[in-house]
N, C-alpha and C positions, 0 to 999 in steps of 0.2 A: 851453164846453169844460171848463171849471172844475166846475160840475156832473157831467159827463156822469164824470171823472175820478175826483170823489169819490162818485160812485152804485159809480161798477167798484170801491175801495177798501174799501170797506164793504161790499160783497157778495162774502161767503167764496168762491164761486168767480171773479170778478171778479179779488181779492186773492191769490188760488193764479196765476192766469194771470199776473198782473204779477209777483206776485215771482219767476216763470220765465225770461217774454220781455221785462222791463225792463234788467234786468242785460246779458242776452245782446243787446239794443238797441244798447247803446252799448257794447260790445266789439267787434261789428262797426263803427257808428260811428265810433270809434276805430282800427279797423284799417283800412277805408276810408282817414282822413287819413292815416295814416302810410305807408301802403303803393301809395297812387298814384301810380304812374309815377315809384320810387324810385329806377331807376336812373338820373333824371336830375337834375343836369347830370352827362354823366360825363368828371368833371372832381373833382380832391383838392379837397374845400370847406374854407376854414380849418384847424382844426387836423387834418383828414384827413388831411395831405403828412405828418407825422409818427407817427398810429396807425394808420394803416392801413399803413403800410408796413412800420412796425416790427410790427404784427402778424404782416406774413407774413412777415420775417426770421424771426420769434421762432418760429413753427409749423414753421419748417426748421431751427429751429440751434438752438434751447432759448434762445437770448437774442436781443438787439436788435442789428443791425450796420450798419454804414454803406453807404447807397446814394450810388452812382457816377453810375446814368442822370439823368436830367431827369424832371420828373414829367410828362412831355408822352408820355415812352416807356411811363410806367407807367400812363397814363391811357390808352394808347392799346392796351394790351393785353401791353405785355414788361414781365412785372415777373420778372425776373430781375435785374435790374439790381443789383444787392448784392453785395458779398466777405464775409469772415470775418471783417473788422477789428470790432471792440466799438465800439457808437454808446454816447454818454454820455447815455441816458435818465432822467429825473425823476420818473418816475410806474410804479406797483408794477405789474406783468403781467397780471391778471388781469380787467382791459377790453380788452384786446389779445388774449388768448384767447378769448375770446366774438367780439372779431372776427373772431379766424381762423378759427372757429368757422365762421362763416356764408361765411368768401372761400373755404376749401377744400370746404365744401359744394359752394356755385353755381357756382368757380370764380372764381380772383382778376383775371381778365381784363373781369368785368363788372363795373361800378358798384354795380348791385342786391348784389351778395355782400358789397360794403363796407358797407352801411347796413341788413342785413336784422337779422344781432342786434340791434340800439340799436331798431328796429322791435319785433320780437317781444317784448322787455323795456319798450317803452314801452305795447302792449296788455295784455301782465300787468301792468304797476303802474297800468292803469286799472283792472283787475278785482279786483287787490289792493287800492286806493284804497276799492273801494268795500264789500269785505271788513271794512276799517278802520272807515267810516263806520257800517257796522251794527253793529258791536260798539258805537262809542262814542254813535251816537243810537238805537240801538234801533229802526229805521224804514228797511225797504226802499227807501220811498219817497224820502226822503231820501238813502241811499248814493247812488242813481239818478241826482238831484241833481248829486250828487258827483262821481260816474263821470262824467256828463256834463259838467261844467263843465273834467273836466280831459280829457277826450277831444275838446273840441272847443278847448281853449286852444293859441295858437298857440306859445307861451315852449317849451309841451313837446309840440307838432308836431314844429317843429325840431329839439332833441334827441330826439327819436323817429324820426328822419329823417337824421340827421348822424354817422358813425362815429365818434363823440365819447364820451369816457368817462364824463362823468356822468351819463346815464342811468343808466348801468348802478351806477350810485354811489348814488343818487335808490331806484332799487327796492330795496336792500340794505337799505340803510337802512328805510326803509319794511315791505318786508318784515321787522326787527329789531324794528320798533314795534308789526306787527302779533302777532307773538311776547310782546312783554311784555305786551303787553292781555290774551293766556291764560295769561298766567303769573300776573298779575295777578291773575285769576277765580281760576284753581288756588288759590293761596297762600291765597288771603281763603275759601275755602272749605274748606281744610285748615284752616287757625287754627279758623275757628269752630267747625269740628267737633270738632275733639281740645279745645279750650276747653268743649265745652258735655259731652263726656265725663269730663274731668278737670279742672275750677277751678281747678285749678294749676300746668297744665301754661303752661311757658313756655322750652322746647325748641325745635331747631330744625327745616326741615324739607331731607333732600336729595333726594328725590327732586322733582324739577324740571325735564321734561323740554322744556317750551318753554325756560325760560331755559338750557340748553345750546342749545337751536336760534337761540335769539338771539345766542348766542354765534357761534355760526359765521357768521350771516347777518350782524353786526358784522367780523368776521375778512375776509370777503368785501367789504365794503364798503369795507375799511382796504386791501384790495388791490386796490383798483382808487384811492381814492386816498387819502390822508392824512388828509385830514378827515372819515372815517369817525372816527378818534380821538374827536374830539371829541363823536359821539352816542354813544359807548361810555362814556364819563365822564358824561354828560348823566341815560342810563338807567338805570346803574350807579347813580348818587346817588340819583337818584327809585326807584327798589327799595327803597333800606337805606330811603329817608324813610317811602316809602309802608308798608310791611312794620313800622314800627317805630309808624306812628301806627294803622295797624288792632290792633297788639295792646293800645295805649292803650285804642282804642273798646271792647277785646272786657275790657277791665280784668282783664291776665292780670297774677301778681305779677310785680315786679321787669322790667315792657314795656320800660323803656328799657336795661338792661343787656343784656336778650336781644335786643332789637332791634338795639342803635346796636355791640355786639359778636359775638353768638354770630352773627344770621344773618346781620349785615352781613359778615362771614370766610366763611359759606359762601355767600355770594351775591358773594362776589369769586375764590372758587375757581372755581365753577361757572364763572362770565363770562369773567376777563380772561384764565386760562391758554387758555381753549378759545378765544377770539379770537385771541390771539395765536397756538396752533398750526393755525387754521385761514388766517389771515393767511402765515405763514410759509410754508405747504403750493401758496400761488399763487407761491414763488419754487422752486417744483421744479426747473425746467428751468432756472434759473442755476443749481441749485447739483448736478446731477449732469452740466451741461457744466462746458469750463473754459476755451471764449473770451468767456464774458460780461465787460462791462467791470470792472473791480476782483476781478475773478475770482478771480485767484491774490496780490493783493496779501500778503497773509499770509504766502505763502510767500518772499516778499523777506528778505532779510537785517534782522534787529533791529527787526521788524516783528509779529512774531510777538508775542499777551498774555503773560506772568507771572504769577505766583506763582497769587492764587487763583483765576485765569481762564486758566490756563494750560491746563489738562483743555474748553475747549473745540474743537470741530474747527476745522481752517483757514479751512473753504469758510465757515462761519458769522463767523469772526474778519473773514476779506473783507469778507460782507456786510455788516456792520456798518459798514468803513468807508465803502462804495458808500453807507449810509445815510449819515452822517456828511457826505459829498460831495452828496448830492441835497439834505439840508435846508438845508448851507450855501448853492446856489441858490434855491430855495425862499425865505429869508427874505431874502437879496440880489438879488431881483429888481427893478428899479428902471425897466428899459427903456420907453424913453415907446411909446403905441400907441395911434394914431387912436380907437381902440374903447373902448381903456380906461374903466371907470367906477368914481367910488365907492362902496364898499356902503352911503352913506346914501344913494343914488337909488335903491337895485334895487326899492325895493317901487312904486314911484311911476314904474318904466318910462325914465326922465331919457334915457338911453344906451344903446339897445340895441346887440347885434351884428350886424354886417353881416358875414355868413359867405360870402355870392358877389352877386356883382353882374356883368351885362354889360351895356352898352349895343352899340345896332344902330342903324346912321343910317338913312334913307329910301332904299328904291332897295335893300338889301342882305339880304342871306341871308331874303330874306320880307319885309319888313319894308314896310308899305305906309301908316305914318302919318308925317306931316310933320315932327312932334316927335321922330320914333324910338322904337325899343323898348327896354324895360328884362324884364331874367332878374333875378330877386333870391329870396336867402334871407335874411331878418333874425327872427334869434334875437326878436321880440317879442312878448309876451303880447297876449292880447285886454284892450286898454284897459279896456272894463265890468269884463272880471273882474279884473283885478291891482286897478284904484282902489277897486272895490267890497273886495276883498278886505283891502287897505291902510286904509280906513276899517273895515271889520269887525274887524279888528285891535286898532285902537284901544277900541273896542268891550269887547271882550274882555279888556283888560287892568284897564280902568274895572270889570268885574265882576267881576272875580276877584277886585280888588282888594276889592271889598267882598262877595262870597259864599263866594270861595275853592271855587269851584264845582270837583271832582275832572276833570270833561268837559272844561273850558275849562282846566284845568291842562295836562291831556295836552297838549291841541294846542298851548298856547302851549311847551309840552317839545321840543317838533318843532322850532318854531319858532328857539327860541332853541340849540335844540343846531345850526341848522344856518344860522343867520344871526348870532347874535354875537359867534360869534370872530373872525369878518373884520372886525370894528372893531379888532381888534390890531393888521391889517393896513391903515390906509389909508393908506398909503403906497406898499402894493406895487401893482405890475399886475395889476390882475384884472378879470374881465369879468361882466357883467349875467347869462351866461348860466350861470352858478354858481350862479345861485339854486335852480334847479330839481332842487336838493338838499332845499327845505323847503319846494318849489310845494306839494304836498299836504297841509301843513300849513295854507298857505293856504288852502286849497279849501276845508278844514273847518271855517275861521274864518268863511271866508263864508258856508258854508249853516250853521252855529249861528245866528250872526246871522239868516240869513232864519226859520230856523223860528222860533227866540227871537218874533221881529217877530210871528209868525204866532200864537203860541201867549197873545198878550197880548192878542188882538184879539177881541174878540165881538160874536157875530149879526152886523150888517149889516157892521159894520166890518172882520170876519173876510173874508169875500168879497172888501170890497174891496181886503185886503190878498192875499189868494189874488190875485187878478186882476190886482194889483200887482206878486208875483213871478214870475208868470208870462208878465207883457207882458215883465218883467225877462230871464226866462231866453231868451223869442223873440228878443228885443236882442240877447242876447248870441249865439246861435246866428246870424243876422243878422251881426253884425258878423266874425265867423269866415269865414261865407261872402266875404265883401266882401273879406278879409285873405287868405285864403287862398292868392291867385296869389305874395303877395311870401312866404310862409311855402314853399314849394313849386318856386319856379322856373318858373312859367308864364309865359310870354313875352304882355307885355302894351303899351299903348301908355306912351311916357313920363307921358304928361298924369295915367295911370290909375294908375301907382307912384308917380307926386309927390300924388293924393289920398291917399296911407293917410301920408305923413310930415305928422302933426298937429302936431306938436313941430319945430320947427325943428333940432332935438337928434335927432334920428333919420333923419335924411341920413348 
């Protein structure tokens, strides 16, 4: 097979039909998993009972309100069940518009309308993913890799599959990173030119039309949730670095002052204002209703700014302190929870999420084995790929450290913009399934790694390393299959859900 794969690669039409029907493979693929029989269970899976509802509050009333019914009324088809009172929400609107997005679509009575956006945004960030991968390896083949390893990973099935806001946080981002990589190309491709026409030129450049769309796809990412912040700060940095040490390479005069000052100023005008107005732009509908919670605080007595911040509007003076109140939760959240885990396990799996579970004794609703049946969703990766990836990881950090390789920087940029700052936090409650803010950074770690391995290996050796990752990639496809019912909700024998908990930690 291995042969037969690189006869097609190497024959220019062979290599046109792949680079076609490879991509479009695993997009289906990919839609395939995530869209199988999505509208079951229908039933609010974990954090469901709160955004999906408050999505459809929010698609009627411009903000989030308190529900009266049960969620047995609203699972079962009345979701009117809400008044006008203001719910005290923690997390920005604009994951809860993508959902409402798809509930007023299909209709908020079925299941399928609560999970069809977090669906549709988890087959574009496989096609994005793989978008990514060909910019940074240069090899169809490889993105394919890519696309594949995360089209068939179960960590982001499930958020693919669950009304959950980080998906939709996971593609923002991602899509933001896919942005700086042409902004990147742009930039280094304006320097050298204007360098190779004028010797002394060391000016700035504004026209920069990805890095305004970064901006926005960062603003986007901050509204759905917080820690978008942090890849904004992340990219931001690596611009001024990266833009300051290409004018080093291209030895334009006076590279550090133009760099570390004139464009580092216009590479923060371009980004943070426009994140920020595009971030603000997901609080539309708080701020031209006026029963969102903290709504009219402002307009309270002796409440109101002063002096130099006086000339602000109300509705904004509010919103700020609505902010004010969400971060104070936010960093005081302490509550103990069965799920909970720390962010030194996520890369290693320790603690996944168990987002629904049923059991069914013998004798009842179908159910015809002795042990009983289990319905299960758990938020967990396919073990090959997270530990492969977690060892490629380390991999990577071991190289950089001695090549300072620009490829292995990126990804480890991802990486760290969207897994480090939770060590601030390990105290707070947070769960495994938060990772999947910087799964695709992993994905990348691993297929560098694989090609890396590949690209060291000659004549006989090379094959047997081909052979090697590709008995690798059938594993891992393989073991998805196997995973599959507990990522899904297929109703299975107990005996057959207690096989996939390898870890006694994942019960």
């Amino acid at each position: 097979m291995i042969a037969k794969i690189s006869a097609m690669l190497n024959n220019p039409r062979g290599r046109k039909l792949f680079d076609r029907l490879g991509p479009l493979a695993v997009m289906l693929l990919a839609a395939v998993a995530r869209f199988y029989n999505l509208g079951y269970p229908r039933a609010l899976v974990f954090d469901e009972t709160y955004y999906v509802k408050d999505a459809w509050t929010l698609s009627h009333l411009g903000y989030e309100s308190v529900w009266t019914a049960e969620n047995a009324k609203f699972e079962a088809g009345d979701v009117s069940g809400f008044n006008q009172f203001a719910s005290f929400v923690v997390h920005p609107p604009l994951g809860k518009w993508l959902i409402a997005l798809g509930m007023n679509l299909f209709g908020a009575e079925h299941a399928f309308s609560w999970r069809v956006s977090t669906a549709v945004f988890g087959v574009l960030a496989v096609a994005l993913l793989m978008l990514v991968a060909k910019l940074l390896l240069k090899s169809t083949l490889w993105s394919v890799v890519a696309g594949l390893l995360f089209a068939i990973d179960g960590h982001a099935i499930v958020m693919g599959r669950t009304g959950l806001l980080d998906n939709f946080l996971m593609f923002f981002v991602l899509l933001a990173f896919y942005f700086l990589l042409r902004d990147k190309t742009q930039v280094t491709a304006d320097l050298s030119r204007r360098s190779e026409a004028d010797p002394r030129f060391n000016g700035v450049i504004w026209r920069r039309p990805w890095l305004l769309a970064m901006g926005i796809a960062l603003g986007a990412a901050c509204g759905v949730k917080w820690s978008g912040i942090y890849f904004i700060a992340a990219f931001g940095l690596y611009l001024v670095i990266s833009e300051t040490l290409t004018r080093r390479r291209l030895r334009q005069p006076d590279w550090a002052l133009a760099g570390l000052t004139g464009q580092s100023l216009v590479t923060f005008l371009l980004l943070v204002p426009v994140s920020f107005l595009a971030y603000l732009s997901t609080w539309t509908g708080w701020l031209i209703t006026r029963g969102g919670y903290d709504r009219t605080w402002a307009e309270g007595p002796d409440r109101a700014f002063t002096g130099l911040l006086s000339w602000v509007p109300l509705n904004l003076q509010s919103l700020w302190h609505y902010h004010v109140d969400a971060y104070a939760f936010h960093v005081g959240l302490h509550t103990p929870h069965s799920y909970a885990s720390s962010p030194l396990t996520w890369l290693y799996l320790l603690r996944p999420t168990s987002f629904y579970y049923q059991g069914v004794e013998y004798g009842k609703s179908g159910c015809e084995e002795v042990m009983g049946c289990s319905s299960a969703i758990t938020a967990l990766g396919n073990p090959l790929i997270w530990w492969g990836a977690a060892t490629a990881l380390l991999y990577l950090v071991y190289r950089w450290l001695r090549t300072r390789d620009s490829t292995i920087g990126l990804i480890l940029l991802g990486i760290a913009a969207g897994y480090l700052p939770w060590m601030l936090y390990l105290n707070r409650t947070v769960f495994q399934f938060y990772a999947i803010a910087f799964e695709p950074w992993l994905i990348l770690a691993l297929v560098y790694a694989l090609r890396h391995y590949l690209q060291l290996q000659r004549g006989f050796y090379w094959w047997r390393a081909a052979r090697q990752i590709a008995f690798g990639l059938g594993a891992a496809v393989a073991i998805s299959v196997f995973y599959y019912p507990i990522w899904s909700a297929i109703s299975v024998p107990y005996w057959f859900w207690l096989s996939h908990m390898w870890l006694p930690t994942w019960i």
